[in-house]
N, C-alpha and C positions, 0 to 999 in steps of 0.2 A: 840780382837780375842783370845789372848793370856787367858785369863780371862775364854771365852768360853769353851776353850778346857782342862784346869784345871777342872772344873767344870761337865765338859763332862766325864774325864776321872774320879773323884770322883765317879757321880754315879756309871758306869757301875760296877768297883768294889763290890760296894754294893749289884748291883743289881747278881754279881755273887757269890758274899760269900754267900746269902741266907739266911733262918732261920734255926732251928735245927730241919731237916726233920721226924727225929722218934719222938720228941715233938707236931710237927705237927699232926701227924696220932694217937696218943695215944686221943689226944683230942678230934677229931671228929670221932674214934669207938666206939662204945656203949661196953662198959665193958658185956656185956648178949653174944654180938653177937662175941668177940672174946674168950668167954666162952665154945662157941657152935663149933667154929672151930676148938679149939685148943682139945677138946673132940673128934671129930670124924680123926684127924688128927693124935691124940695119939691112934687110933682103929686100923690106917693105921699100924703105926708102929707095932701096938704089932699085926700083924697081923690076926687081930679080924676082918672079914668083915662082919660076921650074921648082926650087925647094921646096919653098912651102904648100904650093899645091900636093908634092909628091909625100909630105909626110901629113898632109891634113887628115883625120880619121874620116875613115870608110863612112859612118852614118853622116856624114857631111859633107859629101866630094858630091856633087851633081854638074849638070854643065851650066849652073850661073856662078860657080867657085871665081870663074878668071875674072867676069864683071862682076864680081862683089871685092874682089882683091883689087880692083883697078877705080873705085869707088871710093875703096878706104887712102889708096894712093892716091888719088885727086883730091886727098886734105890735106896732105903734105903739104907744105911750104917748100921753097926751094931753100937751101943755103944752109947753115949750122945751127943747130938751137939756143940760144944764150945759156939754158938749164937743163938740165935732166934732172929728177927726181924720184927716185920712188916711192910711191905713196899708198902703195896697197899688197899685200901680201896675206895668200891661205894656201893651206898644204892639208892633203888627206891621205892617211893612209891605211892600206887594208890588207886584206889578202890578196899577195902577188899584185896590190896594185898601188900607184903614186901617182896623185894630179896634184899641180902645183899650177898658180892663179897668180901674175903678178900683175902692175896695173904701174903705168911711169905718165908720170905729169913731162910734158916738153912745152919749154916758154922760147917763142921766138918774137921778132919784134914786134909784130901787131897780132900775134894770133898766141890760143893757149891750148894745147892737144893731152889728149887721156888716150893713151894705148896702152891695150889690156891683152896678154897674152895668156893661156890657159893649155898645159899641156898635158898629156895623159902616157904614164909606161904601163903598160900591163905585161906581166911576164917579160919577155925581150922587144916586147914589144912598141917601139916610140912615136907617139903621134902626136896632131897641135888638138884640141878641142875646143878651140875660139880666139881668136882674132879682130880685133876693133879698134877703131879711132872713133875718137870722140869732141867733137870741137864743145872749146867751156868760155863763159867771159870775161874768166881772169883764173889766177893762180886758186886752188883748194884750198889752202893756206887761208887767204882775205876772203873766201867766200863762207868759208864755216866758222870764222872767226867769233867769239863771242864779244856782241855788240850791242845795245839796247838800242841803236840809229834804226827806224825806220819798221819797227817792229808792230803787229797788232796789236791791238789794246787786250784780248786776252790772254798774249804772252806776259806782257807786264802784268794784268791779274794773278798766272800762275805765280810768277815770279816772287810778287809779295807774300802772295799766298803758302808758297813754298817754302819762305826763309822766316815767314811766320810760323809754320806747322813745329821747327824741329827747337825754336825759342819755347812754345809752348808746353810741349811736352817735358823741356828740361825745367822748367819752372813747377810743374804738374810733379815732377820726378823729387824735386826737392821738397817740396810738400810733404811729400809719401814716406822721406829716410827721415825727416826730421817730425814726423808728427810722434807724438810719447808712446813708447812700447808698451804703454799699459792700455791707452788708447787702440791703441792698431796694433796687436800679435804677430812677433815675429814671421811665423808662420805664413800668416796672414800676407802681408805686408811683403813678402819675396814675391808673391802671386799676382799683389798688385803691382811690382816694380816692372814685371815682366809684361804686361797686361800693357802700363804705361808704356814700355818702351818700344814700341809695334809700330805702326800705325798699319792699319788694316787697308786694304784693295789696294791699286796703282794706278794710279792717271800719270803718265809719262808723255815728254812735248821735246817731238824734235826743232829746237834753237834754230835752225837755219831755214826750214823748210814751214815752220808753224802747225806740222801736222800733232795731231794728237790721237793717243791710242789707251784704253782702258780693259786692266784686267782684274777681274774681282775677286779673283783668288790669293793674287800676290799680296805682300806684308812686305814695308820699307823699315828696316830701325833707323830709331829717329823719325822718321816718314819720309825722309828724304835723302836723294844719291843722284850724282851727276857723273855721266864720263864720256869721253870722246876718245873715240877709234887715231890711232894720228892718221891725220888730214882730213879726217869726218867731222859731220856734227855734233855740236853737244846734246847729250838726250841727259833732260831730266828725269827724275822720279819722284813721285810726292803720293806717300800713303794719308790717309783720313786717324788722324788722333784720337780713334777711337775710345782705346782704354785711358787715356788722357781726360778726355771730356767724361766718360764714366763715372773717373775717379771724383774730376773736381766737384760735381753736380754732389754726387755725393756727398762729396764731404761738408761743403755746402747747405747740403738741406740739414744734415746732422748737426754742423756748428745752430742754425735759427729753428732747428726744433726743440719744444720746451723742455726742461731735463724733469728726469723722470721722478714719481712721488718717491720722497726719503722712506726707507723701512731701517730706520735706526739709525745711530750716526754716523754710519761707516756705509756712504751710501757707492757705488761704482758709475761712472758714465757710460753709455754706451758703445759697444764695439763697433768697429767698420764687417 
């Protein structure tokens, strides 16, 4: 058990140190399409709107376009960013069409900005389909960071609760491979491995935000899975150890139930 729970607590480390999230994103954006953002972004800036106005798609051009451009420019700070970042990237593609979604963190000296640009080609077609600043109170980075400072007291419940489910289960698990073949049938005993290794519904909690969301169809192995978007939150996962608890009860009542009367002296115990 001891063995387990080393081993338990190995990963989850791992699994929270992460990879190097701006290495991440450089890799899978097309170098053209952070070309194209970072061009109509530096328009925003120099307060240049003729372009972007002229290529804004059709279902979006009304006449509050120049005062909503000159809105998102009055968040600007003056002067050079210390940072740029990129921190968000999606791409779809379909028939005759491609919209690309990037999203750059800018850190200047008292302020921290999210602009998000959204562009759409359809056939020869090229247009923006959203543009936004976003003022934040610090860098993505420190804000999604996983931290137990300052958190609700049902986060910390999940949290125990969580890193308890997937110890029990392997302890449940080892039970089940070492209980005697003659006792538990092979057969048998594959069905229960699988049973155990589930856990049933999802109660999932996003880390930064304390929201929680449950779906009672989902199945976690293990019962448990954490991951984070780079520069998003962490969202856990934690399924209900269902065939786990099943199993032990089980076995359990069988081990302090009376063994059955002798018919000779070749008597069998009972099966699971």
């Amino acid at each position: 058990m001891k063995r387990c729970a080393w081993c338990f607590g190995v990963l989850l480390l791992v699994l929270l140190s992460g990879c190097n999230r701006a290495a991440i994103l450089q890799m899978i954006a097309p170098k053209e399409d952070e070309a194209v953002a970072q061009y109509y972004i530096g328009l925003l800036f120099a307060g240049d709107f003729g372009p972007i106005e002229r290529d804004i798609d059709p279902t979006l051009q009304g006449s509050g376009m120049h005062g909503a451009l000159l809105q998102a420019a009055h968040l600007l700070p003056g002067g050079e960013p210390e940072s740029v970042k990129l921190v968000g990237f999606k791409t779809f593609r379909g028939n005759d069409l491609y919209q690309t979604d990037l999203t750059y963190e800018y850190q200047f000296s008292e302020k921290w900005l999210l602009i998000n640009l959204a562009t759409q080609k359809k056939g020869n077609v090229f247009t923006i389909i959203g543009l936004r600043v976003t003022p934040i109170p610090d860098s993505l980075e420190r804000l999604n960071r996983f931290t137990l400072y300052g958190k609700r007291p049902l986060q910390y419940l999940f949290l125990v609760w969580a890193a308890a489910t997937p110890l029990f289960i392997f302890y449940c698990l080892i039970l089940c491979i070492r209980d005697n073949v003659r006792d538990n049938p092979l057969k048998r005993r594959w069905l229960w491995i699988l049973f155990i290794l589930f856990g049933c519904c999802e109660l999932s909690l996003n880390w930064t935000t304390g929201q929680f969301a449950f779906t009672p169809t989902a199945v976690q192995l293990f019962g448990l899975s954490g991951f984070a978007a780079p520069y998003g939150p962490w969202i856990f996962k934690m399924g209900f150890p269902l065939g786990a608890l099943i199993y032990l009860l089980r076995r359990r009542r069988m081990e302090s139930s009376p063994p059955p009367a002798e018919d000779g002296a070749n008597s069998q115990p009972p099966e699971f």
